[in-house]
N, C-alpha and C positions, 0 to 999 in steps of 0.2 A: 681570133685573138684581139686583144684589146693593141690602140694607137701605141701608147705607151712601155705595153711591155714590149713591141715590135721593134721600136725606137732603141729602147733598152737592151734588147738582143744584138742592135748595128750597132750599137757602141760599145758593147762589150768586146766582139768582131773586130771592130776597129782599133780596139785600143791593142787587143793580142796582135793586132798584124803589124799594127806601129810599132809594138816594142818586139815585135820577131823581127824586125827590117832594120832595126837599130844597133842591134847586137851586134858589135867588136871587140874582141881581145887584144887587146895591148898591153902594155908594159906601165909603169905609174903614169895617167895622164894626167899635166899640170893645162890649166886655165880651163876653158869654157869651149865646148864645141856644138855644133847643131844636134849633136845624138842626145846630149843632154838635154835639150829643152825638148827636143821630141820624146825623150820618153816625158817630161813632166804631163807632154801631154796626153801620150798615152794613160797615165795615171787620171786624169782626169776627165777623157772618157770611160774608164774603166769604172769609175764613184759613181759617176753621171749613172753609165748605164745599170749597175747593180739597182741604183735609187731606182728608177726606172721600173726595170723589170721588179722588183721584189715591194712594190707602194702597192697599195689596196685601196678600191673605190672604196672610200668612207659612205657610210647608212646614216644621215645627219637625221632622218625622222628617227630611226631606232634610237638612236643615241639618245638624242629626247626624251623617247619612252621610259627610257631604261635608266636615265636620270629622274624619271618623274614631272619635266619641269611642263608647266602648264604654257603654253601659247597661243595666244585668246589675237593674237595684230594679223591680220591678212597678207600687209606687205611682206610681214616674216615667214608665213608657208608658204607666198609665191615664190620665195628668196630661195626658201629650204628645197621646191620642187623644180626650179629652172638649175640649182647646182646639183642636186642628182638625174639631171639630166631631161626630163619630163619637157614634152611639148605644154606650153599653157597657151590659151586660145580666150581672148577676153571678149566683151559687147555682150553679152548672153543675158538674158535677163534674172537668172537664178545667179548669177556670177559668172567666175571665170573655169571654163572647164582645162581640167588637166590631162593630159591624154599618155598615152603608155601605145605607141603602135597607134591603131586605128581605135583603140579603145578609149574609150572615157572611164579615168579611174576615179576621179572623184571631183567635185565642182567645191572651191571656194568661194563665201559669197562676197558678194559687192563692197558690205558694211568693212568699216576700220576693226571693228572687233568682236567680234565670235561670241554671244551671251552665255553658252553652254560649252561647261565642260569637255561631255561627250560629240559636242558637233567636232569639237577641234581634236578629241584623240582617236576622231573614226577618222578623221582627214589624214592625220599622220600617220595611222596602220595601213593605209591604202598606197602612201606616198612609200613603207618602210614596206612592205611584204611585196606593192607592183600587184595584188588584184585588187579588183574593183569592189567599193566602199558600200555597192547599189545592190540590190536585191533583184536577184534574177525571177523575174514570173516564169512557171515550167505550166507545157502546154494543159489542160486538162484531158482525160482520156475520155 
């Protein structure tokens, strides 16, 4: 399971257990007492955690695609592949390789800006799908 929605599970937990340990019945209470601010707080891990558990890792290459928008700047696919999470590994002489696991999904190159169309929307299906951009050679028989 992912950090987040785990996070989001202890504070939902938490927030039930705050406000099961709060509960008194009494008669009309006038002013302010510690039950009341503990439940505000229970209420606010109870937000907290829903956010939490119910957020979705956004796809910023798909998004792109799927908007159409063309992105030709390097610093902005490194930017796009280190926030979905991708190892980037730079010195390489063909650029900077981006790695998924032990694999290399696909290498950006060196230059500020991408001359072709297609170099830059095979880099973002490989950043947005997670395989690899490269052509595999299969053995001959």
């Amino acid at each position: 399971m992912n950090k987040k929605r785990i996070t989001g599970f202890v504070f939902i937990v938490l927030a039930i257990g705050i406000a099961l340990s709060n509960i008194s019945i009494t008669g009309a209470v006038i002013g302010t007492s510690i039950s009341n601010s503990l439940s505000l707080v229970a209420v606010v891990f109870l937000i907290a955690g829903f956010i939490l558990t119910f957020q979705r890792d956004r796809n910023y290459a798909q998004e792109i695609l799927d908007q159409r928008r063309y992105v030709d700047d390097t610093r902005e696919l490194k930017k796009i592949a280190r926030k979905m999470g991708y190892n980037l590994i730079e010195g390489y002489k063909e650029g900077t390789r981006v790695y998924s696991g032990n694999e290399v999904l696909t290498v950006i190159p060196n230059h500020r800006k991408i001359g072709r169309k297609g170099t830059a929307k095979s880099i973002l299906e490989a950043l947005a799908t997670g395989e690899s951009s490269f052509r595999r050679r299969q053995a001959h028989a």
